[in-house]
C-alpha positions in Angstrom: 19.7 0.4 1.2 20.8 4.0 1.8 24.2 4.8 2.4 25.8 7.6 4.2 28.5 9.1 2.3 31.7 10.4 4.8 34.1 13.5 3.2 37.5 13.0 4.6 39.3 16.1 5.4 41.1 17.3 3.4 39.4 15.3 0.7 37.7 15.0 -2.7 36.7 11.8 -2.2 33.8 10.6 -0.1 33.9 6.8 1.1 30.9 5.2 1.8 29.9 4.2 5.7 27.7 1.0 6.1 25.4 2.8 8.1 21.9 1.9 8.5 19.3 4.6 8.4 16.5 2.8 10.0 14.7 3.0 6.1 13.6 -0.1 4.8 12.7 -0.3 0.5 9.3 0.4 0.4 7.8 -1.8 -2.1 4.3 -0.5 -4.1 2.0 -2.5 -5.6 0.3 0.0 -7.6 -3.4 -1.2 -8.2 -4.0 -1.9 -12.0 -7.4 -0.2 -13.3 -9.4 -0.7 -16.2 -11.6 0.9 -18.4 -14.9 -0.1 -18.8 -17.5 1.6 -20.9 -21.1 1.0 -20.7 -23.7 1.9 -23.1 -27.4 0.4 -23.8 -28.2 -1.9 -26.2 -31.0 -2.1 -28.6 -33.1 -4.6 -25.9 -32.5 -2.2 -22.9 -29.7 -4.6 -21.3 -26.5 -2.8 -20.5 -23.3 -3.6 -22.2 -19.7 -3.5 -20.4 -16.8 -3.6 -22.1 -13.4 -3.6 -20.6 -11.6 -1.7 -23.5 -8.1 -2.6 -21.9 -8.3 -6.3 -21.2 -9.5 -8.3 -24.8 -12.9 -10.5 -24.6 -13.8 -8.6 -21.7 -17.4 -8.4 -22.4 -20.7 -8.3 -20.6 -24.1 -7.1 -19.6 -27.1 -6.6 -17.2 -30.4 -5.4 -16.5 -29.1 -2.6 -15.1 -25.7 -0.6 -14.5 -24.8 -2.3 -11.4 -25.7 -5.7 -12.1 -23.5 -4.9 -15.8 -20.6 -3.5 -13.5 -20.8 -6.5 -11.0 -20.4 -8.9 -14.3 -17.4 -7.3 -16.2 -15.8 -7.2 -13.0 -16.3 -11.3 -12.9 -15.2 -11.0 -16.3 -12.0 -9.6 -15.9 -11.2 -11.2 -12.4 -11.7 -14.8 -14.6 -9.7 -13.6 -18.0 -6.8 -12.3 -15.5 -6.7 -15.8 -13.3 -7.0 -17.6 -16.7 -3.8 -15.4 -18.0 -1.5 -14.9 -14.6 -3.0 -17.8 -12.5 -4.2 -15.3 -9.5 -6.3 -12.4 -9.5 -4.9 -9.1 -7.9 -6.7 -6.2 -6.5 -7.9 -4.0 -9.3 -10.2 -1.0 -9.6 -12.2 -0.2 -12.6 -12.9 3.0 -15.0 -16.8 3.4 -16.1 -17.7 5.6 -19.0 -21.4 5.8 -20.1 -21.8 6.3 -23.7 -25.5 7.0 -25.3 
């Protein structure tokens, strides 16, 4: 809570007022992101690999169908580990 400080005249010393500024804590829940990099395997699938979270692995015919299952991947590790899943973003690099 923010406090307003009140000089006394005549004073060095301030005393705190309980005075309420209206401002309430503001409380951020930043959004975790990972890093994912895809790159094509020998067959043609797509692997993902979530290089922050460990047995975060997967694949798909194609980018998005990859990106849709590490995200399944990760959402399942992270409710396995905390109990609940929290908004996250991901991180794609493409390597050749």
């Amino acid at each position: 809570m923010a406090q307003k400080m009140l000089l006394e005249p005549d004073s060095t010393v301030a005393r705190p007022l309980d005075v309420d500024f209206g401002l309430s804590e503001v409380k951020v829940d930043p959004r975790c992101c990972y890093r994912v990099v895809l790159k094509k395997g020998l067959d043609g699938w797509i692997v993902a690999k979530c290089v922050d979270i460990k047995g975060a692995v997967s694949q798909g015919k194609s980018v998005q169908e990859a990106l849709k299952n590490i995200i399944e991947a990760i959402s399942a590790i992270l409710e396995d580990v905390y109990g609940e899943v929290q908004e996250f973003s991901i991180f794609v690099r493409e390597e050749k």
